[in-house]
Each structure stands twice: as C-alpha cells, then as structure tokens.
C-alpha angles and dihedrals in degrees: 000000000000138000135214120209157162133259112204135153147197092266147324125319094015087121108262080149095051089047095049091050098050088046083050107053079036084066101037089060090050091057096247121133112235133160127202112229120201103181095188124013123178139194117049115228115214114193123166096000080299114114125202142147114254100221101054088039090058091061094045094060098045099039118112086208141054101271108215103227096227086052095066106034142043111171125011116186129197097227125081086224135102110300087250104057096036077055092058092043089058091041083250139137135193121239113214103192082054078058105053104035079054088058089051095053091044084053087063104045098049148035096234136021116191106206108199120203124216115234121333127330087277106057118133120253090183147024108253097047106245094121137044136172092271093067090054091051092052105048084044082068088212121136123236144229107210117216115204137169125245098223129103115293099036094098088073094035094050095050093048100050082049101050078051093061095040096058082049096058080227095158096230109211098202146301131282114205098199119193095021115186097182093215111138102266084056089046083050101049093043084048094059097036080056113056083042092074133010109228129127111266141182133205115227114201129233098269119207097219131352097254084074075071074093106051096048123108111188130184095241089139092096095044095055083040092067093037080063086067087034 
C-alpha cells in the first residue's frame, strides 16, 4: 500500500526541495513509482545565458527516471516572491481547483506522489487573502511531513506550524531537522520540539553541496511506517 503526501515546511529555504528529492530517490530504489509535484515555484535562476527553476531542477537532476515535465509543475514565475504576489506581477492568477484535480490524476498514475509546499503554511494563493497554502493542503486530504530548521528560533516557528495543523485535523507524519549541527543549542531545541509533540523524526546534516543528496542514509522507515496508518 502506498501513501501520497505533502512536504511543507516552517518557512522558506528550510529545505522542503532537498527533502522531496531525497524521499524520492528513497522510493525510486525501492522500486516504487513516485513523482515530485511542485504546484507553484518562484524566482528564475539564469546562469551562463541558461534559465531554469531550482526546485524542479533539483528533481531532475536526482531523479533515477525521466521526470514529465506536466507532471511536476503547475505554475513557474519569474519573481523570488510569494506565489501570490510573483502571480500579480505576471497578470496571473493561480487557480486552486487546477491544483487540486492535478493532484487526483497524479494519484492514479503513481505510487507516490510528493506534494512540496512554497514558503511556509501561510503563504498567500491569491491576492486578497482569502486563501493560503494551508487551505490547499486541507481540502487535498493528504497528510503532511514538516520540515523545519535546528537554530535558534525554530522552537517558536515549529510549534506554530504544528498547532496549525493541528486546528486543521491535517494527520502530520513526522518531522525533518534539516541542517542539523549537532552542537548543544540544536540537541536542546530538538529536545523540546520533541517532548511538544510525539512523531518520528530524522536529523539531516549541513551538506556541503546537493550532490551529498546522494551520500546520505537517513532512518525514514519509521515516518512512512506511520503514513501507512495515516
């Protein structure tokens, strides 16, 4: 039996991308089919006169299969900014119930399908506010992996995301601690995030570069273990 998800995480940049991509690839070598989906990405990157969008690039890259590009993208804005403001610089707007009835087809086609958040739970899917990532997540009825950071801060930023799932009644399969130091304030902050809430959780290191995406072994067995109950 298989399981489809969301990756989401406290905020931008804490590494929802690099987590999909390593569950991915997690999933491929088990012989599993599985997709990435990254409804909304901003901020081209041009390098050498060549443009692309880092996220989806990232799974390209990773991936032990030929990604279809429909498949793991629905809307790429040129703007680093929250979707819904990169969609109003491009006279866009993003249409949520596209969203979603994507999400159903990729559901029949694969195993797995890794849903990955933008920004944090409250970012913005249109301009007036009415309605944030966290709603799309909901009404998908898919249940989620949070990815948060170990530094200072994350304490507050971690319960908060998970009293907002909670309200929600969004079933959390377990924590990520991405860039983990494992110096004694991170220990400390695990520790506490910890004892707020009991979910499986791993500890990804600082990587150098992405390509380590490859040399890391990391304990998920118990997280998919408890999406299978989800």
């Amino acid at each position: 039996m298989a399981q489809h998800f969301w990756v989401v995480g406290t905020d931008t940049d804490v590494g929802k991308t690099l987590v999909t991509t390593y569950l991915m690839r997690f999933l491929q070598e088990k012989g599993d089919k599985v997709t990435p989906y990254k409804p909304v990405q901003t901020g081209i990157v041009i390098e050498n006169s060549k443009s692309y969008y880092a996220d989806t690039a990232l799974y390209q890259s990773f991936s032990n299969t030929v990604l279809v590009d429909e498949h793991i993208n629905s809307y790429s804005f040129k703007i680093a900014a929250s979707p819904h403001y990169a969609a109003m610089q491009e006279g866009e707007k993003i249409n949520k119930d596209g969203i979603l009835q994507h999400i159903n087809r990729l559901k029949t086609k694969f195993d797995y399908v890794i849903c990955e958040g933008a920004g944090g739970l409250f970012v913005p899917l249109d301009e007036c506010g009415n309605y944030y990532f966290l709603d799309l997540i909901q009404e998908s009825q898919l249940p989620v992996l949070l990815v948060t950071r170990t530094t200072l801060g994350t304490i507050n930023h971690t319960i908060l995301s998970l009293e907002a799932l909670k309200m929600r009644n969004i079933p959390i399969a377990g924590l990520v601690f991405n860039r983990d130091e494992g110096n004694e304030l991170e220990i400390n902050n695990v520790h506490m995030i910890q004892q707020y809430i009991n979910l499986p959780s791993i500890k990804i290191p600082s990587l150098e570069c992405t390509s380590s995406i490859r040399d890391i072994q990391l304990e998920v067995e118990p997280i998919f273990e408890r999406l299978m109950k989800l």
